[in-house]
C-alpha positions in Angstrom: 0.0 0.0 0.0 1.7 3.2 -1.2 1.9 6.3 1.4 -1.0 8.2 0.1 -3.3 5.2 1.1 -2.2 5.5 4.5 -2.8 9.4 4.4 -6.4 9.1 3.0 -6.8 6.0 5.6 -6.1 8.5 8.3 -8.2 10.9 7.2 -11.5 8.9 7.0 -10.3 7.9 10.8 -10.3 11.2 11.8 -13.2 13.1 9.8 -16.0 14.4 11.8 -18.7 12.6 10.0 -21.8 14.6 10.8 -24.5 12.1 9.3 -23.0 9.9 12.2 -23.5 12.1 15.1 -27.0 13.0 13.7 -27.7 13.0 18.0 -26.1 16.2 17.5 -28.2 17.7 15.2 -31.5 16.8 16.3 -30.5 18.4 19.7 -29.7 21.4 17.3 -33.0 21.6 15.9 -34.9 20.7 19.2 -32.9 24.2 20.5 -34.4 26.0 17.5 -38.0 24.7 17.7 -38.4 25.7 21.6 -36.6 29.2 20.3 -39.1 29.7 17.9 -41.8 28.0 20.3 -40.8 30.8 22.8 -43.2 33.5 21.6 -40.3 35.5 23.4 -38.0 36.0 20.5 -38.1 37.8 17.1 -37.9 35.5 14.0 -34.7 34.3 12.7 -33.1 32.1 10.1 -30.7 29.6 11.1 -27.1 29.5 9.4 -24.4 26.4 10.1 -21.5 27.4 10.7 -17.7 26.5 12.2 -16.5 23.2 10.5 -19.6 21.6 10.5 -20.3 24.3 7.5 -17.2 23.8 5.8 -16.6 20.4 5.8 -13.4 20.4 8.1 -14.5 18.9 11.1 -12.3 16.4 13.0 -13.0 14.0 15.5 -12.0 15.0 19.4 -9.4 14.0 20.9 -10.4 15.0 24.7 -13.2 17.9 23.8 -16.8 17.0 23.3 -18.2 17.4 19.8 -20.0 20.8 19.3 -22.1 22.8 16.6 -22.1 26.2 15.8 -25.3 27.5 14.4 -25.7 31.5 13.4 -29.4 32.6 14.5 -30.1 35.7 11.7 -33.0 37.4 14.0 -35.1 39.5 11.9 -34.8 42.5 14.0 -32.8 45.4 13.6 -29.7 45.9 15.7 -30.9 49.7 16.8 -33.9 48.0 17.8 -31.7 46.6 21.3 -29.9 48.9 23.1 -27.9 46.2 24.7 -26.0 43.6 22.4 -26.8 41.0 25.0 -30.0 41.3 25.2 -31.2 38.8 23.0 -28.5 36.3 24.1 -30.0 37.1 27.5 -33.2 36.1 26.4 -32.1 32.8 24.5 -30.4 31.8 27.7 -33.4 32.1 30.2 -35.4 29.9 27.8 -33.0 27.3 27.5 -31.7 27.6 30.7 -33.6 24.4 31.9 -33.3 22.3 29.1 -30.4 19.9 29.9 -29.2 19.6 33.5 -26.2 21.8 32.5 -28.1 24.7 31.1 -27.5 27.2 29.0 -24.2 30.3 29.7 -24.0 33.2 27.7 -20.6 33.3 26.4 -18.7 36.4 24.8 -19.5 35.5 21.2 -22.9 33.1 21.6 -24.9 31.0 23.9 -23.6 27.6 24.7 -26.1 24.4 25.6 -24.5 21.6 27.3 -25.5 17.9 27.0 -24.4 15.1 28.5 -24.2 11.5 27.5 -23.5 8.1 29.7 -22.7 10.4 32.3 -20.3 12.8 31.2 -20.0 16.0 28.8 -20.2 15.0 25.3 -21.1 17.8 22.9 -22.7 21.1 22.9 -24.6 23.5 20.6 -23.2 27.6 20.3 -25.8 29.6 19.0 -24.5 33.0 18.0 -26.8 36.0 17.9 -27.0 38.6 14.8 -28.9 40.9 13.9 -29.4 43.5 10.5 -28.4 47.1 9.6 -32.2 46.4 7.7 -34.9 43.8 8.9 -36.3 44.2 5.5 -33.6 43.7 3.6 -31.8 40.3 3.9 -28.3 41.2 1.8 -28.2 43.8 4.7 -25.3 44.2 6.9 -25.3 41.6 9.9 -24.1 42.3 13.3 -23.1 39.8 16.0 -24.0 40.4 19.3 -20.8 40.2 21.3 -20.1 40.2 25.3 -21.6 39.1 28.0 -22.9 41.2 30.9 -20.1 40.9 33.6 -18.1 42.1 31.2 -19.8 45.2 29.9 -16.5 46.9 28.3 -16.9 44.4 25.6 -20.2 44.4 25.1 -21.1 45.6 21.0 -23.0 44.7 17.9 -19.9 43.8 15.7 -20.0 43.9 12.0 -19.7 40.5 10.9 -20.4 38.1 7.7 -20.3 34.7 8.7 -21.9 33.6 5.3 -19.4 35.2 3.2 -16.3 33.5 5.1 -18.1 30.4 4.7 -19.3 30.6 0.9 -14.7 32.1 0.5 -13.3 29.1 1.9 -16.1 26.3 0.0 -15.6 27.9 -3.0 -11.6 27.4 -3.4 -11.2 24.5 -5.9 -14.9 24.4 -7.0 -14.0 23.1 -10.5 -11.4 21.0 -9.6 -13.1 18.5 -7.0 -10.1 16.5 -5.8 -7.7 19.3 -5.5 -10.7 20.6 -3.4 -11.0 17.0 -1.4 -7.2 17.8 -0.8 -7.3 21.2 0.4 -10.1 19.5 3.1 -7.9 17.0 3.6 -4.8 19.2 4.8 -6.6 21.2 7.0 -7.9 17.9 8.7 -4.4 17.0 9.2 -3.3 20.4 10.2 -6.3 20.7 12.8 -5.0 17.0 14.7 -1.8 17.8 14.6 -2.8 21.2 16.9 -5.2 19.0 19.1 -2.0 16.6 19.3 0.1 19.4 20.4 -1.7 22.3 22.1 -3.9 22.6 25.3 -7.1 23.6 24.3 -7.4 25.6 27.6 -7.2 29.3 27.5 -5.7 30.6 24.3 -2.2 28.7 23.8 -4.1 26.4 20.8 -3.8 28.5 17.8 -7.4 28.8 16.1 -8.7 26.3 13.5 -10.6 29.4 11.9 -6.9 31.0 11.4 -5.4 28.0 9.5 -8.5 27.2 7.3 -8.8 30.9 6.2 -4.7 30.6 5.3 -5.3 27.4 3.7 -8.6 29.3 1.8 -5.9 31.8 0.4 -2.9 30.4 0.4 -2.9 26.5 -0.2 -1.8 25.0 -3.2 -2.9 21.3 -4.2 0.3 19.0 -4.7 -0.2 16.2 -7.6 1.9 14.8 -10.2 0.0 14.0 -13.9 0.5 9.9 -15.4 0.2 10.6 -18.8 -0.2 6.2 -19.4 -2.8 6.5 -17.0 -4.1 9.9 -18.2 -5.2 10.6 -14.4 -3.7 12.9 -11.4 -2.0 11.2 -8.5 -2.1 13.3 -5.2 0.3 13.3 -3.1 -0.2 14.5 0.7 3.1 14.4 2.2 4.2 17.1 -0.1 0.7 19.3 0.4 0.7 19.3 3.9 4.6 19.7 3.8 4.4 23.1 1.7 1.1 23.9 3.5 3.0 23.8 6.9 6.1 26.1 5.0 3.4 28.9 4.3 2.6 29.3 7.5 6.1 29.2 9.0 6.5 31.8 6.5 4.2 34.0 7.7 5.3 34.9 11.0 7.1 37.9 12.0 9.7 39.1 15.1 7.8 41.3 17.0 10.5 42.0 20.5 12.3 40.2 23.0 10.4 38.9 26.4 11.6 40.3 29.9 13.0 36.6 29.8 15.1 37.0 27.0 13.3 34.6 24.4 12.6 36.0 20.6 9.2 36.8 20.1 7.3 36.2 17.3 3.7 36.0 15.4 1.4 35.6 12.9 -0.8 39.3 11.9 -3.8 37.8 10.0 -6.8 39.9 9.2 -10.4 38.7 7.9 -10.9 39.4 4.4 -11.5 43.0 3.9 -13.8 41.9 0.9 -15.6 40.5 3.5 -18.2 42.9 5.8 -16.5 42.1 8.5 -14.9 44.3 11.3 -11.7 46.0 9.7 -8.3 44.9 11.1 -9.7 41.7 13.0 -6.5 39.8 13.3 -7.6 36.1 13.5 -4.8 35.3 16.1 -5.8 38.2 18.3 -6.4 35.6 21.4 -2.9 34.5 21.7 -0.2 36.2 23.4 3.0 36.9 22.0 4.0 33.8 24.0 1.8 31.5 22.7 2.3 32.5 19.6 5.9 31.9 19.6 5.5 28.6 20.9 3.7 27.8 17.7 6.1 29.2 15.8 8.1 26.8 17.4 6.1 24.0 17.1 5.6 24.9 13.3 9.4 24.7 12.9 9.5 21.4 13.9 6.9 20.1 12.2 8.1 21.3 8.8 11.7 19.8 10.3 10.2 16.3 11.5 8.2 16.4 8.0 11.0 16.5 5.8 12.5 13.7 7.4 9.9 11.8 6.6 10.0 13.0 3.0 13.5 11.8 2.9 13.2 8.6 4.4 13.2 5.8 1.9 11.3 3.1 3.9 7.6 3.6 3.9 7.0 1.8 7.4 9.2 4.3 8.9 7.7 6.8 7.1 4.1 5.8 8.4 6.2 5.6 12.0 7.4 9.5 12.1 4.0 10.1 11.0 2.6 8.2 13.9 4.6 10.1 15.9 3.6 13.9 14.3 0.0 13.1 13.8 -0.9 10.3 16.5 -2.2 6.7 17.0 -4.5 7.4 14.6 -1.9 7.4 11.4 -1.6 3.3 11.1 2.1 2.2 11.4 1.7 -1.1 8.7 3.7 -4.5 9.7 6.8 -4.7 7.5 5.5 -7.6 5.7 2.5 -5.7 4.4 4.4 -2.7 3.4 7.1 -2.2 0.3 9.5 0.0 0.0 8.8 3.9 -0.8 7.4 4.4 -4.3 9.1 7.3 -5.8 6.5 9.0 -8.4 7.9 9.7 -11.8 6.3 9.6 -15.1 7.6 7.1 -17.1 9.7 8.5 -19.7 8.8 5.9 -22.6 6.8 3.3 -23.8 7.5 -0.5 -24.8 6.6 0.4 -28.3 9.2 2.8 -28.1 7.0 6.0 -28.2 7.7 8.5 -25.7 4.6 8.9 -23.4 4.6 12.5 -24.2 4.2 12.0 -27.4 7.5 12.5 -29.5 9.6 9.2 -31.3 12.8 8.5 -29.3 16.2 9.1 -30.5 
């Protein structure tokens, strides 16, 4: 079995498949009939959003699974004084619907379930409202903050549709460079759950690396002109894919400790009607951001080992080791040696495959 099998073996492993966990979703749209049930609340359109929406989602390692879902309220945002208002409002209805409740959060409402005894997945509902009631293409605003916090309480410009629609549309004529580019960012998002603590803000977000992957990725695939057909080849994509972000950051000082500081600066797309200047990476300190820059270093290090190892069970090994137990380690009876790619350069009837007589 060549190397890219046990890539895309991986990846079906770890792919969130949300037909599965169709628990989840039901508890979604239970949330939204009581909502709409309330009599309490304007009316509002429901939006998917987070992986879920773009087709990204991993499994957990250690976090419960969760949904994001954008409630559009048909209201306008002059028409609440308070941004939290309606989250306010969404929270006391739901607040006895599992024995966890519902929390107002600084960006949504969060509903906790629990399953066999123990947390296993929540729903984040994130309030917006319009610029115009009447006019859906009108400017949305999320309602962020919560009120013991009412410094950061604001309507904030936002347009979660139009990040959405940006990074589903790359590749949209070309569907397995596109099933790459998903694939990648699956790979890129365990890695980070192998090597960050999802507590506070020391993980970096997965919203950062899609949206660089949405602008910046490239698919990596080699043409077989016998076989008239492309062959992809992972290692390579998320090898350059992890370069491009190493690339990106930049020295920003020295800490009182002495260590070299750096980071990544990377806004939403100003073609977007979002917020000007919101840096993606905002949550992360200079610290945490320099340990990823770190950790980035060494995975574009540990990865081109692999690329130059010339036994594919070690290769699958090193990967083991970068991506976790999921990435299968074959037996060396069941594996042969690393398949280098190349493109035959003639044919028995002594025809170059490209097409010219040979000489």
């Amino acid at each position: 079995m060549s190397l890219q099998k046990y890539f895309r073996n991986f990846n079906n492993k770890i792919k969130m498949d949300y037909e599965e966990k169709s628990e989840l979703a039901s508890k979604r749209d239970i949330l939204l009939k009581k909502l709409r049930d309330s009599g309490e609340l304007p009316s509002f359109s429901e939006l998917n959003q987070g992986s879920y929406s773009m087709y990204t989602g991993v499994e957990p390692l250690d976090k419960e699974y969760d949904i994001d879902v954008g409630l559009r309220f048909k209201a306008n945002k002059d028409e609440y004084e308070k941004a939290t208002e309606l989250k306010n409002k969404i929270c006391n209805i739901l607040k006895n619907h599992t024995e966890y409740g519902a929390k107002v959060k600084k960006p949504c409402v969060t509903v906790t379930y629990k399953k066999d005894g123990e947390i296993a997945y929540h729903v984040d509902l994130v309030v917006y409202t319009y610029e115009d009631k009447n006019d859906s293409d009108s400017q949305l605003y999320l309602a962020r903050g919560k009120d013991s916090k009412p410094e950061e309480i604001c309507w904030e410009k936002s347009d979660p549709k139009g990040l959405i629609d940006l990074i589903n549309s790359k590749y949209d004529d070309e569907k397995e460079d596109k099933n790459q580019y998903r694939r990648i960012i699956r790979y890129m998002k365990r890695w980070k759950n192998q090597k960050f603590s999802s507590l506070g803000n020391a993980e970096p977000p997965s919203i950062g690396i899609t949206l660089i992957a949405a602008e910046k990725f490239e698919a990596s695939k080699e043409y077989n002109y016998i076989e008239e057909k492309y062959y992809y080849d992972d290692l390579d994509a998320l090898l350059k894919f992890a370069k491009v972000i190493q690339s990106l950051f930049t020295f920003v000082g020295v800490s009182e400790s002495g260590r070299t500081l750096y980071r990544i600066y990377y806004n939403l797309p100003s073609s977007l009607n979002f917020e000007l200047n919101i840096d993606v990476f905002k949550k992360m300190s200079d610290i945490h951001m320099t340990d990823f820059k770190d950790k980035i270093d060494k995975l574009v290090e540990d990865l081109e080992e692999v690329k130059e190892e010339p036994d594919e069970v070690e290769q699958c090994r090193l990967l083991n080791k970068i991506l976790g137990d999921d990435f299968e380690v074959p037996e060396k009876k069941n594996a042969s040696k690393k398949q280098v790619n190349c493109v035959p350069t003639s044919s028995a009837s002594g025809v170059s495959v490209y097409g010219f007589g040979e000489h």
